[in-house]
C-alpha positions in Angstrom: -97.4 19.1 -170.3 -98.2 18.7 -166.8 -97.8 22.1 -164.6 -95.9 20.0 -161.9 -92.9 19.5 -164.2 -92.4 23.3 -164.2 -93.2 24.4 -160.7 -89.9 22.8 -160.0 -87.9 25.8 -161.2 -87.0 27.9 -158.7 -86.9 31.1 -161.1 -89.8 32.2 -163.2 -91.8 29.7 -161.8 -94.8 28.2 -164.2 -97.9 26.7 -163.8 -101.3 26.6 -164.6 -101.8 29.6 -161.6 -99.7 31.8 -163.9 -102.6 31.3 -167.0 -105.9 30.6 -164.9 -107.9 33.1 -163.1 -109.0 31.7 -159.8 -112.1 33.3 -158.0 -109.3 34.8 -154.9 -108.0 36.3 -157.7 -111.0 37.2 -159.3 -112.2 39.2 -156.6 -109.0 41.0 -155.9 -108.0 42.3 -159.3 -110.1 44.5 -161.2 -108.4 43.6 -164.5 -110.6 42.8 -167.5 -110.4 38.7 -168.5 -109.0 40.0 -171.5 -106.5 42.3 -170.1 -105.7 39.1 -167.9 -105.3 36.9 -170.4 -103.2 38.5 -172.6 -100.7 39.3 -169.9 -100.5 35.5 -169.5 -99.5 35.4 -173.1 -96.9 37.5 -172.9 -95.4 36.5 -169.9 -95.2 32.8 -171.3 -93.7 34.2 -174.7 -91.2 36.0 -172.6 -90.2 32.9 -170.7 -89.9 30.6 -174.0 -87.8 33.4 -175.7 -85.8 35.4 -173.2 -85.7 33.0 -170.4 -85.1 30.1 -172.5 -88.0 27.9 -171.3 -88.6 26.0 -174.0 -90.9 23.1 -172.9 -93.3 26.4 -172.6 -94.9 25.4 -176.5 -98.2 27.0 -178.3 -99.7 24.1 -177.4 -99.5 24.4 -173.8 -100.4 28.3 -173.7 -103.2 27.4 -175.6 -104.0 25.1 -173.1 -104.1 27.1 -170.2 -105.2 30.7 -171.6 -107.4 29.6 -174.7 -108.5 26.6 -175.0 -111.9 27.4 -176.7 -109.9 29.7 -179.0 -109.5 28.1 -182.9 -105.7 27.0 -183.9 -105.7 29.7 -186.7 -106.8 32.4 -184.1 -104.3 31.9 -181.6 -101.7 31.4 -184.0 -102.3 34.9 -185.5 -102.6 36.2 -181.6 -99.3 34.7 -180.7 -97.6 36.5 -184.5 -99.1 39.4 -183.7 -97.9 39.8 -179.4 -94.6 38.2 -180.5 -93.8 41.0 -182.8 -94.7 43.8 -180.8 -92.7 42.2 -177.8 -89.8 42.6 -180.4 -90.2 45.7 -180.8 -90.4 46.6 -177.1 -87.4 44.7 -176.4 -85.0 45.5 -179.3 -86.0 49.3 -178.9 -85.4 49.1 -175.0 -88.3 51.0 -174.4 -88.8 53.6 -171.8 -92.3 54.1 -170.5 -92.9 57.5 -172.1 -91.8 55.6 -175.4 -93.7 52.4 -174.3 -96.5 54.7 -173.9 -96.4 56.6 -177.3 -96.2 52.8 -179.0 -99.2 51.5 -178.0 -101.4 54.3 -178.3 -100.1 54.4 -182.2 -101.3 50.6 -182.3 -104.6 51.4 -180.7 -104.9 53.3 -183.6 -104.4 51.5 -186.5 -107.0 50.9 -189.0 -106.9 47.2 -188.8 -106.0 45.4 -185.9 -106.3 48.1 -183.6 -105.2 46.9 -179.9 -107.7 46.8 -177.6 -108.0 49.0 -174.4 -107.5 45.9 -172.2 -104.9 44.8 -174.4 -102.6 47.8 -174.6 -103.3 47.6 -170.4 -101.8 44.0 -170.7 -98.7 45.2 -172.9 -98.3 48.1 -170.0 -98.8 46.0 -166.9 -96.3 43.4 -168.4 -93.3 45.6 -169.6 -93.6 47.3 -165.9 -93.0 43.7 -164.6 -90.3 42.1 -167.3 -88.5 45.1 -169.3 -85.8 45.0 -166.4 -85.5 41.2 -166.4 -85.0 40.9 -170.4 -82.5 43.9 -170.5 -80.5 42.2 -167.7 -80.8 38.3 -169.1 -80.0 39.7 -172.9 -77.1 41.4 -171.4 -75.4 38.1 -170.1 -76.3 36.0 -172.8 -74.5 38.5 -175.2 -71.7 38.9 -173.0 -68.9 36.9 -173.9 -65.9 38.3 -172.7 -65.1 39.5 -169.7 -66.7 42.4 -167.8 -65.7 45.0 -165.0 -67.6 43.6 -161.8 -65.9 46.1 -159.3 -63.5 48.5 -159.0 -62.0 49.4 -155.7 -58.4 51.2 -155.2 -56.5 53.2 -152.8 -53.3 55.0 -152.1 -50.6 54.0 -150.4 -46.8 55.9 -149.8 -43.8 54.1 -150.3 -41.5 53.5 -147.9 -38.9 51.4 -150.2 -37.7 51.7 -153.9 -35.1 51.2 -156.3 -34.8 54.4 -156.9 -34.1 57.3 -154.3 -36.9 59.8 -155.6 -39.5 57.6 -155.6 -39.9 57.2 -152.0 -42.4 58.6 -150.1 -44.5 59.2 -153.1 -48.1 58.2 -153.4 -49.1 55.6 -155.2 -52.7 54.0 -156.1 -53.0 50.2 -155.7 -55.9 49.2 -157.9 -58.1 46.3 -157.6 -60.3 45.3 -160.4 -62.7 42.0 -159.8 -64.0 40.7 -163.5 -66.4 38.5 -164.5 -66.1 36.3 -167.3 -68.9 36.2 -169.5 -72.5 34.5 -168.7 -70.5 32.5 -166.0 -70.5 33.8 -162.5 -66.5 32.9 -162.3 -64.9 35.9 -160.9 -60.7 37.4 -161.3 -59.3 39.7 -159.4 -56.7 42.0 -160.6 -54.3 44.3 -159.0 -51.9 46.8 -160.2 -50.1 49.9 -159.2 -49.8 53.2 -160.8 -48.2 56.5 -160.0 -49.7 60.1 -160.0 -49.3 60.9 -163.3 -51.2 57.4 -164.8 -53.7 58.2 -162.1 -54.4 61.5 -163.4 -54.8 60.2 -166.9 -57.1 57.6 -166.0 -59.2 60.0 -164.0 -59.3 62.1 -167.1 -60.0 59.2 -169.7 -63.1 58.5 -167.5 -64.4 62.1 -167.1 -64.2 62.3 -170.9 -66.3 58.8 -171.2 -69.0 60.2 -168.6 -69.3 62.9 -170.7 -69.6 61.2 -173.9 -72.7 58.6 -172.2 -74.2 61.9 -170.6 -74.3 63.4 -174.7 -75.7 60.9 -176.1 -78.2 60.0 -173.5 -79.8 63.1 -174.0 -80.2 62.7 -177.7 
């Protein structure tokens, strides 16, 4: 696969630069071939199964990051930082927990990461754990979501009924987007005092229900 055909995407762009060590970047980075290398890995595995890149194939990582490296090897090696880039991602790992994970894999008994490794698995998730969460979000989303919510109150002048004049009211915009498309609908409603209130409430008691469990 030719590293031109990719270089045309204007989002996580690919080429052979991505893989390859050049001697500019040799002499500015201080990371270990290894640590380098493996980083490369992982940010091609991302791109083929998060980003949905799938001309990226074993074939042409191998390519580019290890050619000298035996089919058997680098099929175990791609197994092996697949799995733990599950784990990463499914667990939505913070850095503290990040942290605590890799030291338990630097020590296993057998196939202990390396030091340059476990630096690669860091470096990486500093880089990509925001852009996974946020493209797993829309390709799960498949109704529609709250973009923005903006309202304000108003005090009317004319009604059906007599009473109802002068009160308050809140005139309530919400702007919704439908699923992974970037179509959005704007909504607008009116409610009086009382509905106000109750909404008002209804959301203090869902802050405080996130805040519970986010400190679990």
């Amino acid at each position: 696969m030719e590293a031109a055909i990719l270089s045309s995407r204007s989002e996580y762009i690919l080429n052979q630069s991505d893989f390859r060590e050049t001697p500019s970047r040799s002499h500015e980075s201080k990371m270990a071939e290894e640590t380098k290398n493996t980083i490369a890995l992982l940010n091609g595995l991302a791109r083929r199964t998060y980003y949905k890149e799938d001309e990226i194939t074993d074939e042409f990582l191998k390519s580019q990051i290890y050619p000298d490296m035996s089919d058997e090897e680098f099929t175990r090696l791609v197994s092996r930082f697949s799995g733990l880039m599950k784990n990463m991602v499914s667990a939505d790992m913070d850095f503290n927990q990040l942290e605590a994970f890799v030291v338990s894999q630097m020590k296993r008994r057998e196939g202990a990461l390396t030091e340059d490794q476990a630096n690669a698995l860091r470096k990486f998730w500093r880089s990509h754990k925001n852009k996974i969460h946020d493209t797993l979000v829309v390709n799960t989303n498949w109704n529609n979501g709250l973009k923005q919510v903006s309202w304000r109150i108003d005090v009317k002048s004319q009604s059906k009924n007599v009473d109802q004049i002068n009160e308050p009211t809140a005139i309530m915009e919400l702007q919704l987007q439908g699923g992974s498309t970037k179509n959005t609908e704007v909504v607008q409603f009116e409610m009086d005092e009382n509905k106000l209130l109750s909404v008002l409430q209804s959301m203090k008691d869902i802050e405080s229900e996130i805040s519970k469990y986010s400190q679990q």
